[in-house]
Structures are given as C-alpha cells and as structure tokens.
C-alpha positions as CSV (number, residue, x, y, z in Angstrom):
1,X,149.6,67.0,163.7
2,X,152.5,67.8,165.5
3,X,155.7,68.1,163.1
4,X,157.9,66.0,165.4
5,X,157.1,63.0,163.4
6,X,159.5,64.3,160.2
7,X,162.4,64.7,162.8
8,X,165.6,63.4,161.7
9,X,166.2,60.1,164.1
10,X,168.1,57.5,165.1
11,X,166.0,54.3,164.0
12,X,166.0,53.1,167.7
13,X,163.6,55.5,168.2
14,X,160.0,54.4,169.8
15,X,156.4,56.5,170.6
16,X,154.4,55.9,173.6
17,X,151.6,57.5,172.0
18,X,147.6,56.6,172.8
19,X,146.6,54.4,169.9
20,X,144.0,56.8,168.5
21,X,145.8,60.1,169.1
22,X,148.8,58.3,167.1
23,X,146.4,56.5,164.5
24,X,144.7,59.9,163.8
25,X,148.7,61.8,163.8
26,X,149.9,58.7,161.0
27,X,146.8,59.5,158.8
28,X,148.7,63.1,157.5
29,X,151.6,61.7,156.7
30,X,153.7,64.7,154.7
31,X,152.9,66.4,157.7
32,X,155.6,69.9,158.2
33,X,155.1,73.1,160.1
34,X,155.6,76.2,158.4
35,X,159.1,77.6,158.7
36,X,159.8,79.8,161.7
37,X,161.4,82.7,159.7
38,X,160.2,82.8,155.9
39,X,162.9,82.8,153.1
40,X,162.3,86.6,152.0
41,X,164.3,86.1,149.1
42,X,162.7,83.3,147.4
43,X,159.8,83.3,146.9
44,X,155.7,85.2,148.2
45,X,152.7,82.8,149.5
46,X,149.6,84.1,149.0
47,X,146.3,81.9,150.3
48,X,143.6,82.0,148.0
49,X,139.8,80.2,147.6
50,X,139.3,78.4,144.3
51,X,135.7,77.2,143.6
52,X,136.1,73.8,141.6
53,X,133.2,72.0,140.1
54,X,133.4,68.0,140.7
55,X,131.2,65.0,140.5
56,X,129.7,62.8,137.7
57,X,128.8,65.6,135.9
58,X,131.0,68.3,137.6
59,X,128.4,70.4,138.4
60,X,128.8,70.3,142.5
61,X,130.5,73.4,143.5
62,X,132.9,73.4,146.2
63,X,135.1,75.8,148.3
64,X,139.3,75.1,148.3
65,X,141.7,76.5,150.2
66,X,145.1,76.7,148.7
67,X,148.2,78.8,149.2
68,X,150.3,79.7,145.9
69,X,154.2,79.7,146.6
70,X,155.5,82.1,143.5
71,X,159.1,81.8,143.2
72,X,160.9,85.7,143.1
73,X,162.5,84.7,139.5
74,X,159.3,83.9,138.0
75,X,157.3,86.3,135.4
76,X,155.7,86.3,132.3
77,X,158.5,86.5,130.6
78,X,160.6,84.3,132.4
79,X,158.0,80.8,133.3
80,X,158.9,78.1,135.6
81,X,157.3,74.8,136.5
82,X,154.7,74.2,138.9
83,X,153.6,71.6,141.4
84,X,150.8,70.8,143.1
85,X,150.8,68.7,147.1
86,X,147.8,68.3,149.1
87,X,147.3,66.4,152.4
88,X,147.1,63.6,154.0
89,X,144.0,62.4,155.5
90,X,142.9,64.6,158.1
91,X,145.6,67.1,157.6
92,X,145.6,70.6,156.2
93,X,147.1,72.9,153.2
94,X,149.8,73.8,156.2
95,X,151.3,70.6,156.4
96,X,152.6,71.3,152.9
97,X,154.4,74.5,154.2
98,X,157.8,72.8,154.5
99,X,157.7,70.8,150.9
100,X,156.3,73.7,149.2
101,X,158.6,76.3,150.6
102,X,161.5,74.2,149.6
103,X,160.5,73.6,145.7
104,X,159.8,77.2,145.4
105,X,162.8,78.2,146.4
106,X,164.3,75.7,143.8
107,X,162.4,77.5,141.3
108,X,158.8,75.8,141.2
109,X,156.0,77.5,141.1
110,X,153.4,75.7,144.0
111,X,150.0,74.9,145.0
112,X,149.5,73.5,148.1
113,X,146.1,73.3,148.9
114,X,143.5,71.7,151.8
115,X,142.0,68.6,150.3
116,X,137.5,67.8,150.0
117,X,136.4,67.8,153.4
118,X,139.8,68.9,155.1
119,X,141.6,71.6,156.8
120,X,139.0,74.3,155.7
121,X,137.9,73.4,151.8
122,X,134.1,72.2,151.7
123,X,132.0,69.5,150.7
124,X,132.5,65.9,151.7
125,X,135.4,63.5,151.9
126,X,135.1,60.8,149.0
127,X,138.0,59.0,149.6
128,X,140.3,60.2,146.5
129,X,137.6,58.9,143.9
130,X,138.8,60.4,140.8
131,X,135.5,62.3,139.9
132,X,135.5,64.5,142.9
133,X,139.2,64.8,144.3
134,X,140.6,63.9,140.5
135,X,138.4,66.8,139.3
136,X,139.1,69.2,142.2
137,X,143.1,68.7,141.4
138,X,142.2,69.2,137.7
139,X,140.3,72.3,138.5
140,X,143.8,74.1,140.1
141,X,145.9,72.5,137.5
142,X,143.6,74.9,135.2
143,X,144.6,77.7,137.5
144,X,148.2,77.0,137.3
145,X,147.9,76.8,133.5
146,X,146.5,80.5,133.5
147,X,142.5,79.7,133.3
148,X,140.9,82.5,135.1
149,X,137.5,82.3,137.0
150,X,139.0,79.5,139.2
151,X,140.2,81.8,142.8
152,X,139.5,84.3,144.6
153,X,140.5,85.9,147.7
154,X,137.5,85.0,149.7
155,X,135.6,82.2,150.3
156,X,132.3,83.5,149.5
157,X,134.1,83.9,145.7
158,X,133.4,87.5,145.3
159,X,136.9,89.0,144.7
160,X,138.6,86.8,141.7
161,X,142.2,86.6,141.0
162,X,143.4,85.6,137.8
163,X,144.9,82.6,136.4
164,X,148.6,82.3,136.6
165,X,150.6,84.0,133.9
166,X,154.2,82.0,134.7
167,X,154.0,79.0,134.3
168,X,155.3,77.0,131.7
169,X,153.1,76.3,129.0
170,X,153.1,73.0,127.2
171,X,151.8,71.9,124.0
172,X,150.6,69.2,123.6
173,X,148.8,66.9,126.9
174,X,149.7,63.3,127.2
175,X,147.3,62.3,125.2
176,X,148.9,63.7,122.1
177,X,146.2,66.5,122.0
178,X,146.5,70.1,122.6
179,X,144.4,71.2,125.6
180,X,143.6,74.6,127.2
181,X,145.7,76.0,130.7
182,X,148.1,73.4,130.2
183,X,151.0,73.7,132.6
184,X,154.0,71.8,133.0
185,X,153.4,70.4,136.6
186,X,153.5,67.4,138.8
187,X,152.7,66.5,142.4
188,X,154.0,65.0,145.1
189,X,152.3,63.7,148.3
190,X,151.5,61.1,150.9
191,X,149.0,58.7,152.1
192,X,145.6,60.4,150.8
193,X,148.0,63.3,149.4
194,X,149.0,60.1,147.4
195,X,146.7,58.4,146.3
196,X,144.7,61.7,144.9
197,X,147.5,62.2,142.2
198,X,146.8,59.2,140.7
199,X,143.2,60.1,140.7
200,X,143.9,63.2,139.6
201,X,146.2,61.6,136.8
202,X,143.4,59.2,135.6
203,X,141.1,62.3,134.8
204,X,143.7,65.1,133.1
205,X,146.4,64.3,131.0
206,X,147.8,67.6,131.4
207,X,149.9,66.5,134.9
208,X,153.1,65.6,133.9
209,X,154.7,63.5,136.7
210,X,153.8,62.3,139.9
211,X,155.6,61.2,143.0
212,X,153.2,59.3,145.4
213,X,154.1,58.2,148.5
214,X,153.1,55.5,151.0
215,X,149.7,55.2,149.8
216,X,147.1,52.0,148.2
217,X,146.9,50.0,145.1
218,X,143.1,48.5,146.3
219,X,141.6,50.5,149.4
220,X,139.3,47.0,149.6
221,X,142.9,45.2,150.4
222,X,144.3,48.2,152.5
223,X,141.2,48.1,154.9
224,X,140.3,44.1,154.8
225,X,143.6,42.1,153.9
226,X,142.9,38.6,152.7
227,X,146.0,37.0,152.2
228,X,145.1,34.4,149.6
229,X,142.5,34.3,146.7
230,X,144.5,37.2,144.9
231,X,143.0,37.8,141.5
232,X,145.1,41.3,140.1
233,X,148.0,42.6,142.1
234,X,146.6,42.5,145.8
235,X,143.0,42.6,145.0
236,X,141.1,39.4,145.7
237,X,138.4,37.4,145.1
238,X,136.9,36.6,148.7
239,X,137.3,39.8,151.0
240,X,139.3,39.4,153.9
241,X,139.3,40.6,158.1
242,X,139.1,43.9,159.0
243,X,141.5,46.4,160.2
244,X,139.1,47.4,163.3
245,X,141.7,49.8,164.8
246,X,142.2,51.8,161.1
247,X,139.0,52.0,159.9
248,X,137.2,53.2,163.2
249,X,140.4,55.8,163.6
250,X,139.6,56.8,159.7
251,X,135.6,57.7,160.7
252,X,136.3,59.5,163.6
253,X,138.6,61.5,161.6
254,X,136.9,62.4,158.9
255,X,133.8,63.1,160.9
256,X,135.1,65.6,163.3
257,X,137.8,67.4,161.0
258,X,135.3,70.3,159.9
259,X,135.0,71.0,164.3
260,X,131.8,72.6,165.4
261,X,132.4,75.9,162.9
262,X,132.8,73.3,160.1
263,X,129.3,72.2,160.2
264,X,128.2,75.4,160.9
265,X,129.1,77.2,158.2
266,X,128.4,74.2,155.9
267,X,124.9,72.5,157.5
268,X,124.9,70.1,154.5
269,X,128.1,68.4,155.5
270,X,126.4,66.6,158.6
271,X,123.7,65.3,156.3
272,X,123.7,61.2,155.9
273,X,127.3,60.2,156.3
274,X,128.7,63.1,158.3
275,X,131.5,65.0,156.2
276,X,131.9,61.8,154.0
277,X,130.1,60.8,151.0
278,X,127.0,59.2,152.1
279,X,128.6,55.7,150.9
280,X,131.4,55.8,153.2
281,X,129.5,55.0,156.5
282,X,127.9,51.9,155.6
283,X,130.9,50.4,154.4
284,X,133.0,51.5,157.1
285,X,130.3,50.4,159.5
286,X,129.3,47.3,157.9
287,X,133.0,46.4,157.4
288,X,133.8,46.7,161.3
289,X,130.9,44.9,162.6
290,X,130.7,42.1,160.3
291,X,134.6,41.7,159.9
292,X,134.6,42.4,155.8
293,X,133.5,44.3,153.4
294,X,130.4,43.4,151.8
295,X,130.7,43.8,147.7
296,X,129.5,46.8,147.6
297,X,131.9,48.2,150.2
298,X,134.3,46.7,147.7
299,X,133.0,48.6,145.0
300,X,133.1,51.6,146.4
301,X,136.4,51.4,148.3
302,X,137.8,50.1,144.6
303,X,136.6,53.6,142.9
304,X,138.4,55.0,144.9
305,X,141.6,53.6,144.1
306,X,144.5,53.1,141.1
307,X,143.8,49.1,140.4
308,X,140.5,50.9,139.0
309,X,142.1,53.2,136.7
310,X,145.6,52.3,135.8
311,X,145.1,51.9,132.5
312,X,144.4,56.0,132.3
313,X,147.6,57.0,134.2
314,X,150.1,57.1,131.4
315,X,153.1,59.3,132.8
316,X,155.9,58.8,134.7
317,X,155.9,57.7,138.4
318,X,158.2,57.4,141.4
319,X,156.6,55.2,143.9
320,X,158.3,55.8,147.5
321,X,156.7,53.3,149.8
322,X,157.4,52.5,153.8
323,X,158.9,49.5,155.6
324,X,157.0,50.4,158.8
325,X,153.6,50.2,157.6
326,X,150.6,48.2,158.6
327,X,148.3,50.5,156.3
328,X,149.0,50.5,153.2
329,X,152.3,47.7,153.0
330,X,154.8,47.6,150.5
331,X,152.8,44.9,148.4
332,X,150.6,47.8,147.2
333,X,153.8,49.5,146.2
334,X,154.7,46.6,144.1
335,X,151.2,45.9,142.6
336,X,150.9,49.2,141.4
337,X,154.7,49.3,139.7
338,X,154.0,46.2,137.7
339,X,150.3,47.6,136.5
340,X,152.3,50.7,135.2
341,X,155.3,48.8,134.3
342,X,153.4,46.7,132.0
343,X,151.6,49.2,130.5
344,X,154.8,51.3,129.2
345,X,155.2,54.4,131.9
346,X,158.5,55.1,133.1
347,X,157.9,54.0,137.0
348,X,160.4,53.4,139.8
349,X,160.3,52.7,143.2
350,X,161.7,53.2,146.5
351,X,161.3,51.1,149.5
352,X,162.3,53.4,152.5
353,X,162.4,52.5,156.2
354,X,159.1,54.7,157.5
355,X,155.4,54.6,157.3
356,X,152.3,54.7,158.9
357,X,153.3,52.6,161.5
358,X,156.5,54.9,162.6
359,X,156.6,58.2,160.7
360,X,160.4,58.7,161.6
361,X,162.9,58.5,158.6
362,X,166.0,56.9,159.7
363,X,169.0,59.5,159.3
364,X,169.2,60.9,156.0
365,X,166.5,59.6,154.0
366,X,164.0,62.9,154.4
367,X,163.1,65.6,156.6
368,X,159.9,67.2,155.0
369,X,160.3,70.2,157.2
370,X,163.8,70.7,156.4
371,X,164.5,69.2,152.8
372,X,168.0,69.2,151.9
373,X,168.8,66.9,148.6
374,X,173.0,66.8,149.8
375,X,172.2,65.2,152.9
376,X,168.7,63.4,152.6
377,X,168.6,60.4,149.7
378,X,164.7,60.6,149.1
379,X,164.8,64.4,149.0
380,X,167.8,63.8,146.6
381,X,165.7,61.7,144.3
382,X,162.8,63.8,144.2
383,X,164.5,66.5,143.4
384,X,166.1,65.0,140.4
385,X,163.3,63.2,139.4
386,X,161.3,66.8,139.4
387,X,164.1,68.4,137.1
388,X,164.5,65.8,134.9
389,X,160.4,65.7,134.1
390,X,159.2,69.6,134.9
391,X,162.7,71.3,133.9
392,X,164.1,69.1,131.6
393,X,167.6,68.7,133.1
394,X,168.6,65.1,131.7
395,X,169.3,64.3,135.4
396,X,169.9,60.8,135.9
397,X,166.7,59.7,137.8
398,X,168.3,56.5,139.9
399,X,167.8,52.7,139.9
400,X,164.5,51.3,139.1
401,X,164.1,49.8,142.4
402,X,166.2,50.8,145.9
403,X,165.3,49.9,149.2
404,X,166.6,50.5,152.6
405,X,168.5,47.9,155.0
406,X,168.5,49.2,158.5
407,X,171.2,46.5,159.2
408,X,173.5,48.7,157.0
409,X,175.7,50.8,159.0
410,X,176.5,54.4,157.7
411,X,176.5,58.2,159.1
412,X,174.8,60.9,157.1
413,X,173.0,60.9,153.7
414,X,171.3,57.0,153.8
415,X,172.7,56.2,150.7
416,X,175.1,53.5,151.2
417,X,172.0,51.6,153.4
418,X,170.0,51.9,149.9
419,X,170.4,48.7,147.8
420,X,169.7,49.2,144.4
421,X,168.6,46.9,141.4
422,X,167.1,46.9,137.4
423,X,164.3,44.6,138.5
424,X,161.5,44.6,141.7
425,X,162.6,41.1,141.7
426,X,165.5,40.6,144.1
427,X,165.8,37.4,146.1
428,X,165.8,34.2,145.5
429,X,163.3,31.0,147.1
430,X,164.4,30.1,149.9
431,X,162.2,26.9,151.2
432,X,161.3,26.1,155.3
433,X,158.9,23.0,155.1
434,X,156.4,23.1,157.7
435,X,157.5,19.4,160.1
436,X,155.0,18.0,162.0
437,X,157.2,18.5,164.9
438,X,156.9,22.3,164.9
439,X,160.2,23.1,162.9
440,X,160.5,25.0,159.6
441,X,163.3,22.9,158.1
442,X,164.7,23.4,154.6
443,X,166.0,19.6,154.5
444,X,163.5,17.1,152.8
445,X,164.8,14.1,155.0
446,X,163.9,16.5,157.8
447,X,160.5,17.0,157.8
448,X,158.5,14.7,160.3
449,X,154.6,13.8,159.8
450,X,152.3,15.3,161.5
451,X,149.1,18.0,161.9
452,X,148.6,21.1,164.3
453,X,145.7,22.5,165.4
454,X,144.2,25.6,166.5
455,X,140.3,27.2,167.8
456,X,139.0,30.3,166.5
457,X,137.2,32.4,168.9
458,X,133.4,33.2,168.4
459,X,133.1,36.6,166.8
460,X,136.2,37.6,166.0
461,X,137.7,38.0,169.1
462,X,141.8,38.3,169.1
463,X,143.6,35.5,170.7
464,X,146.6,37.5,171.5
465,X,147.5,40.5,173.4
466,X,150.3,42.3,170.7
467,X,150.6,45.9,169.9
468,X,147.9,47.2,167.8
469,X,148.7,47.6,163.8
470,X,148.7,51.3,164.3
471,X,151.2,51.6,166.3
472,X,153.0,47.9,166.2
473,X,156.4,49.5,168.3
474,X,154.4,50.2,171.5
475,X,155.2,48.0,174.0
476,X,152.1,45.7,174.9
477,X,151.1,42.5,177.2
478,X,151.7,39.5,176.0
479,X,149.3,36.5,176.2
480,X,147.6,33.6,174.6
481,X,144.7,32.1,174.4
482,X,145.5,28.6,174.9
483,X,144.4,26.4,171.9
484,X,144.6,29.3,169.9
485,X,148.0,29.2,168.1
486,X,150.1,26.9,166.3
487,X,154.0,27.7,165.4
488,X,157.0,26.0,163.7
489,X,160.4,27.2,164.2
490,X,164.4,27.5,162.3
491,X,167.2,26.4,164.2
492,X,169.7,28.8,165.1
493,X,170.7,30.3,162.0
494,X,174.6,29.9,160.6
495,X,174.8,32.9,158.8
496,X,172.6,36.3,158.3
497,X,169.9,35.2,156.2
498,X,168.4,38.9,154.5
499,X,164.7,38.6,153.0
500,X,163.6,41.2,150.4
501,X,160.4,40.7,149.1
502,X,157.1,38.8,150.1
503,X,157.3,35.7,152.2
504,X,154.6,33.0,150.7
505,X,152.9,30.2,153.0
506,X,151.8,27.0,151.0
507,X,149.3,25.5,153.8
508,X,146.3,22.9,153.5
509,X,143.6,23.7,156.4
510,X,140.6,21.8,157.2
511,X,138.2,23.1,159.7
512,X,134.9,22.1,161.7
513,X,132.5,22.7,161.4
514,X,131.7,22.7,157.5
515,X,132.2,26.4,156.3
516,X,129.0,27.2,153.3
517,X,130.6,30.5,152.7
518,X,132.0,33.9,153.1
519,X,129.9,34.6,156.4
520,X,131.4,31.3,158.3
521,X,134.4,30.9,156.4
522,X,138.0,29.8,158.4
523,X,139.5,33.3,159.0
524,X,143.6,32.9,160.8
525,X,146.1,35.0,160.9
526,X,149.9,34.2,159.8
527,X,152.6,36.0,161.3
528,X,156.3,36.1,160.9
529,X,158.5,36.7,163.7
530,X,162.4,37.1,164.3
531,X,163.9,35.1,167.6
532,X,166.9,36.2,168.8
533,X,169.4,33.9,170.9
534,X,168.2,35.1,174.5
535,X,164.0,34.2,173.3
536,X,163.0,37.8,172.5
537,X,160.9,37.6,169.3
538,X,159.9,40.7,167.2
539,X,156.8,40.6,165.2
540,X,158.5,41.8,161.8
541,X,157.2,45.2,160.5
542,X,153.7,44.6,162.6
543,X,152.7,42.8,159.6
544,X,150.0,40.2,160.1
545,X,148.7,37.8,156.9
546,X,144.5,37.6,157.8
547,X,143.8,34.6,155.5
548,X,139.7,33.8,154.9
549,X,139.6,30.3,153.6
550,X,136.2,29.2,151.6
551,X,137.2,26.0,150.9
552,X,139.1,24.1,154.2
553,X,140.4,20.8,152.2
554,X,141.8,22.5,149.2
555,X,145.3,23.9,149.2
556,X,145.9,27.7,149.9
557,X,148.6,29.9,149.3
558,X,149.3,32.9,151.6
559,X,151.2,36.4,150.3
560,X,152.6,37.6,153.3
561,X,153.5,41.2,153.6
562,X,156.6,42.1,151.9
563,X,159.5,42.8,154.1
564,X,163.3,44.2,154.2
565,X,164.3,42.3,157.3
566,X,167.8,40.7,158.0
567,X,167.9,37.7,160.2
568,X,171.0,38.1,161.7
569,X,173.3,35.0,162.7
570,X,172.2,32.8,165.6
571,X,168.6,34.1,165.3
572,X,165.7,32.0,164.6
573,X,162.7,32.4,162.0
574,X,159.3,31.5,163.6
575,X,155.8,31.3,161.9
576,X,153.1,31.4,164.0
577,X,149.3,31.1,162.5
578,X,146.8,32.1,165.5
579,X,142.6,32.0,165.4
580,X,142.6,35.4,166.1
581,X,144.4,38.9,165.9
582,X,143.7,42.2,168.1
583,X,144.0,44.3,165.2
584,X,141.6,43.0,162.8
585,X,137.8,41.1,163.3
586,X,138.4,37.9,162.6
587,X,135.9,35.0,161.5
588,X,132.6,35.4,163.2
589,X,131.9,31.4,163.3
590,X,134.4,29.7,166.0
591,X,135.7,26.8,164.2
592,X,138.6,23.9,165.1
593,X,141.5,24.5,162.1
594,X,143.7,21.8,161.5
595,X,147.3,22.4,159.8
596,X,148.7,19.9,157.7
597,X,152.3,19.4,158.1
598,X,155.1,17.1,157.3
599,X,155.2,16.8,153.4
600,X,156.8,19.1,151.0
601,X,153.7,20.8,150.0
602,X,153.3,22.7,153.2
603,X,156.1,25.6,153.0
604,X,157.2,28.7,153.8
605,X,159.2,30.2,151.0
606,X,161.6,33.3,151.9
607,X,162.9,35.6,148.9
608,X,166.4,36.1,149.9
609,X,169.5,38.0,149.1
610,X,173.2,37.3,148.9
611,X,174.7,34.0,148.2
C-alpha cells in the first residue's frame, strides 16, 4: 500500500482510484512507510523469525516475521514497556514502521510483526480466530516477557535469539494468577491489526491494554448486513445481503498475497482454500453467489470475531472507530463498548472522521507515518492512554465517548471539532412519519394515508447506479430502474438539525409473491440521504441499511448505520428504500413490496443533538 493514504488533509479531499486497487489499499489500514532517515538516537530494529505453535491443540508450527524496536534507554536493569501492532489485512510488518518507530522513541519496547498468511509469515489466513492468530500473538508476548526458544534469525529456525531481558515484568496476569514471560504490554492496530488484539486478549491474560481500531463486533454482520432481526449487538437472527464488492476484494487478497515465491516456498498454502483456512472459501463463495451467508458461514465468520469471546477480554479498551466506513461501521464500535461496558472493563471510544471508505484523517486527528501527540488528537489519546496503562503515569485518559463533527471549524490539533460526553448515548428522538404523500413529516395532523411500492429485480440485481461501498466518494452515474424505488422527503429545514447516533426505520412491508423463507425472502435497501437547496443529494457516509424480511405483514424495525452528519439549514432529509443496491446481492426472488405509510407507526426516528 502506498503511504499517501495517512497524509495529513483537508477533508475535501477525494480518490479516483479503481475500485479493486483502492478496496485492496483500504484493507491495511495502519498502513506507514518506514521513515526516510532512522532516528539514530532512539532506539535499534532488528528483524527476526519466531516459530509459534497455534491451533486447537497448538501443535501447528508456523513461521513469523517480526521486527523488534529496542529503545536506546532500555536494559536489564533499567525495563520499559512493550507493545505489540501487526497489520491490516493484506499488509505487512512494514506498515508498522511509522507507529512503532514512534513508541520506541517514547520509550516502548516494540514488536511489530507480519500477521498468518501475510507480508512474509507462513501458514494460512484464518481470519483473526483466536486459536491461530490469538495464539500466534500470545506466542511473541512470551518473547517479550523473556521466554527463549521463540526467534531466531532465520527462517529455517536454526540460529535462536533469546527472549527479551527488558521488559517490564509483572506479577500477577489478569486473571489474578501468576504466569510465566509475563510482560507489561499492549497493542494497538487496525482493521485485521484490530480485530486480532481482541483475539489475542480472549486467549492470554497477560496483555494489558488494547487500542483497536476501525475493525468488527460480528464478521457475519460486517460481510452480510441485515438491518433488522438483531438479536445481540449487531448480530442477527436471519442473515442479511452481501457486500459483493468487499468480500470478492477480501479473496483476491488473501489469495495472491504470498505471490508466486509465497507458494513456492510453502506448497501447502495452495492446498484447498488457497492461503486461507480451508473454511474460508466456501463461505466467501457461497455468501457471493447466493447473496448470504449460509449458517455455517455464520459460524465460522462469528469465531472469528469479539461478540464470540467478550466475555474473556477483561482489560481496558480504547475503541477508535471511522465515520467513512462501509466495512466495518460505527454500530460495531458501539456493540462492542456496551458488551465490555457491561461486563466491568474500563472501555472508551472514539468516533473519528476516517475509515475504510476514505483513509484520510481530517487535519489533526493522526498521521501514522508522522505521529505527533501536540498536534494530532487521536495520537494524543493513545499516547496517554498507553502511559497511563503500560507506565503507570495517572494520565487522565479523556471522555468516555468523543466523536468528530466535520461541520466544526478549527485549524490545527482536531480537538475543538471533538465532542465529548460520559455516555455513548447522545441525541435525543427525533420523529419523521412516513405520509403517504412522500413526505417525512414530524407533525401528526400532517401525515396523509397512503402506500408506496417498489419491484425487486430477479437475482439480486442493483437497481441503481451509485458509487460502490468501497469507495462511496467516487463520482458515479446515476440511474434508476424505474419501479424500483420509493422515497419520502423533509421540507427545507429551519435550523441545522445534527444526528449522532443510529437512525431507526419503523416500516410494515408486504410483498408478492408469498416469501416461505430465507431463500425468497423481501431483501431492500434503506438509505439516507442529505438534499441541499440547489437538489444535490449526498448518500450519507455510503451507508446503505440491506433489510431481509421473513415475515412481509408483520412490523419491522430497521438500525440504520450510525452517523455524525449535520443537516445544515435549508437542506432536506430524504429516505429512499430501493429493490436493489450495486454494492451488495440483493434477494434472489423478484418480488412487488408494498410500504405502508400514513399512520404514526411508520417512522423514521433521528438521534439528535442540541436543543
């Protein structure tokens, strides 16, 4: 990946990027090239090969490639903290270079190594399930705590180096128990790089902190959305459509990362599912051509993520999650901080303005290639959050929940864009009933009866021409299928109206003909756009609601993707639900959807801010 992505930019900022050369760039997200000039004062990097042992019964071995970052003031006699960053998906150990450079010379100790399957460690990718990437993490946090046998200096393991002797040591785990090689350390990652902390977390109470960023709750949800039938967090009941663009752009991927040499070296990687766990391509596959996940796709995509495990992460957490992103959006964010909140950690969260979707910070939030915690307000609270956990400052570690407002003018660090609150709970209902005349009105004596209809395409054809999920700021035709979508509109709005949170859609849909189940079930798509006063409307965020519906007659309620969005004065608020979406496989069945409308029950409520 190129490192322009991590640029500091103006938020007007736009890519005209091929969709799968971007997709593929988005998937390593705490992407940073290697300074120019290293800092010969603070610290040495030395790469090494450590030979972990993962699996069910940890006895597969395989090859990682890690580069240690030893601070110049550490020794034996003088220990420091360590942390531990791997990749994003289809990135390398060197896309760490610019975070790791800049905690060692803050006095951390580092590890930042290639993660199973990537940027030259063996064996297959298995999607951050806790018993091969938890256990490979575990296997270097041994090495950090001083457990020798672990690296070498070549990848055949010939030549071993011992364990660290400068780290801290502590005690006692978080478990209460005393355990062997047990370092003070924490990591810090994104996307994948994310997600595998809490994996790793779930299986070694020795890590003391984590700081994931813009990664999943329920891989099941991230991949196949379903809007309704939520059961915990974002998981649900019935599986929803599938992201078509994300999950091809994940296979091909992770199946040509290890190049030619890759599978050379390492014949047994191109076995079954090439360089993923033989599970993987079925329910990547499956997912794509049938629209959804099957339930064992569900299965395995759940092992592989924190709504599984929770309940064995019990240390402190600093979620950072992005605005601009159609991956993983901020509702996974906010399912994951209440599973943790209710359980006792000490977990805040930050809502910032990138993501998957546009990888650009807006002007002093972060620059992973050039961290500066004066000028940069997430680097600021990493930093603190860090020395209060790992070096026991007493730092102040921020609000419990902060999230940006790109309407917010301000020059330098983004802090004054940041709002910050006690709770993850900030707006307040803010009804539009659904009128039978096509307008969201928040009067009762204003709503008109009526229904509106839409078709469904056979086979999950899109309806609509709109830039694809991953990349939803390309420019792109625009077009309808006529028949296809139904909308319902605000007036011209008084006065800013700011939504923080997740809109909901109370609807009640009846379709023909008869849906028997999950296979022909209704599937539409709810959107949420922003009209300004000339007619140019703006897809919020990208974010698009897929909503499969099991039971047409009975009434549904849609969580929308959460949003930070102000709609300013004299704009409109549209919701449009469309048969179809270019980004996703919608419902394989065509069917005729009818909307009610025109009675109280059918609304779209907005959580909004400010009096």
């Amino acid at each position: 990946m190129t490192d322009g992505g991590w640029a500091v930019k103006h938020r007007a900022r736009r890519s005209t990027l091929a969709v799968v050369t971007a997709a593929a760039a988005v998937l390593t997200p705490i992407a940073a090239s290697a300074p120019a000039t290293a800092d010969p004062l603070g610290f040495t990097k030395t790469t090494l090969h450590f030979q972990v042992l993962v699996g069910p019964n940890r006895d597969e071995p395989c090859d990682v490639i890690g580069d240690v970052y030893k601070p110049d003031s550490a020794s034996a006699s003088n220990r420091v903290p360590a942390v531990l960053t791997t990749n994003g998906f289809g990135g390398s150990k060197n896309d760490q270079a610019g975070i790791a450079s800049f905690l060692a010379s803050r006095g951390y100790a580092v590890l930042a190594y290639s993660g199973l399957g990537f940027g030259g460690s063996g064996c297959k990718i298995h999607m951050d399930n806790p018993e091969y990437d938890g256990r490979a993490a575990s296997e270097l946090v041994s090495f950090l705590g001083g457990r020798d046998g672990t690296a070498f200096v070549d990848p055949a393991h010939t030549v071993p180096v011992p364990g660290l002797d400068y780290v801290v040591q502590d005690a006692t785990a978080h478990h209460g128990l005393a355990e062997a090689d047990d370092p003070r350390v924490g990591m810090v990652g994104g996307s994948y790089g994310g997600s595998v902390q809490f994996a790793a977390a779930s299986v070694d109470p020795r890590i003391d902190t984590i700081i994931p960023m813009i990664t999943w709750n329920d891989l099941s949800y991230s991949l196949a959305p379903n809007g309704t039938a939520q059961t915990t967090g974002v998981s649900t009941s019935v599986p929803g459509a599938s992201k078509v663009l994300w999950t091809l752009t994940f296979g091909a991927v992770g199946v040509t990362n290890p190049r030619a040499e890759g599978y050379v070296s390492d014949p047994a990687r191109a076995l079954g599912c090439p360089n993923f766990a033989n599970t993987a391509c079925p329910a990547l596959a499956q997912s794509a051509v049938q629209g959804y996940p099957d339930p064992g796709s569900v299965d395995f995509l759940r092992r592989s993520s924190v709504v599984s495990y929770a309940d064995r992460v019990r240390i402190p957490v600093l979620l950072m999650q992005g605005q601009q992103d159609t991956l993983f959006d901020l509702n996974e964010s906010k399912a994951t901080f209440e599973t943790l909140k209710a359980q006792g950690n000490d977990v805040k969260m930050i809502w910032h303005s990138w993501g998957h979707s546009d990888l650009t910070p807006a002007e002093g939030e972060i620059n992973m290639k050039d961290p500066n915690p004066d000028t940069q307000y997430e680097t600021g609270r990493m930093v603190d959050w860090f020395d209060h956990y790992l070096k026991d400052s007493g730092v102040d570690t921020g609000p419990v929940f902060s999230y940006f407002r790109s309407w917010v003018d301000y020059t330098g660090n983004a802090a004054p864009a940041y709002a910050e609150s006690s709770d993850v709970t900030v707006g307040r209902d803010y009804s539009l009933y659904l009128s039978g005349d096509g307008a969201l009105t928040d009067r009762l004596d204003g709503i008109v009866p009526g229904v509106r209809t839409l078709n469904t395409l056979p086979g999950g054809l899109p309806t609509d021409r709109e830039a694809p999920d991953t990349r939803p700021d390309n420019p792109a035709p625009q077009g309808v299928v006529p028949g296809t979508v139904v909308e319902w509109s605000s007036g011209s709005l008084d006065a800013p109206l700011d939504v923080v949170g997740a809109p909901t859609l109370d609807v009640r849909v009846t379709a023909a003909p008869a849906v028997a189940g999950v296979e022909d079930a209704v599937v539409v798509f709810a959107k949420l756009y922003d009209v300004a006063p000339d007619g140019t409307d703006t897809l919020i965020n990208g974010q698009v609601a897929p909503v499969r519906i099991v039971a047409p007659g009975e009434p549904v309620q849609v969580t929308m993707p959460a949003i930070v969005h102000r709609f300013d004065e004299g704009h409109r608020v549209r919701l449009e639900v469309s048969g179809g979406d270019p980004s996703f496989r919608g419902g394989l069945v065509p069917h005729q959807v009818t909307i009610a409308a025109g009675d109280p029950g059918q609304v779209l409520v907005l959580p909004v801010t400010g009096s």
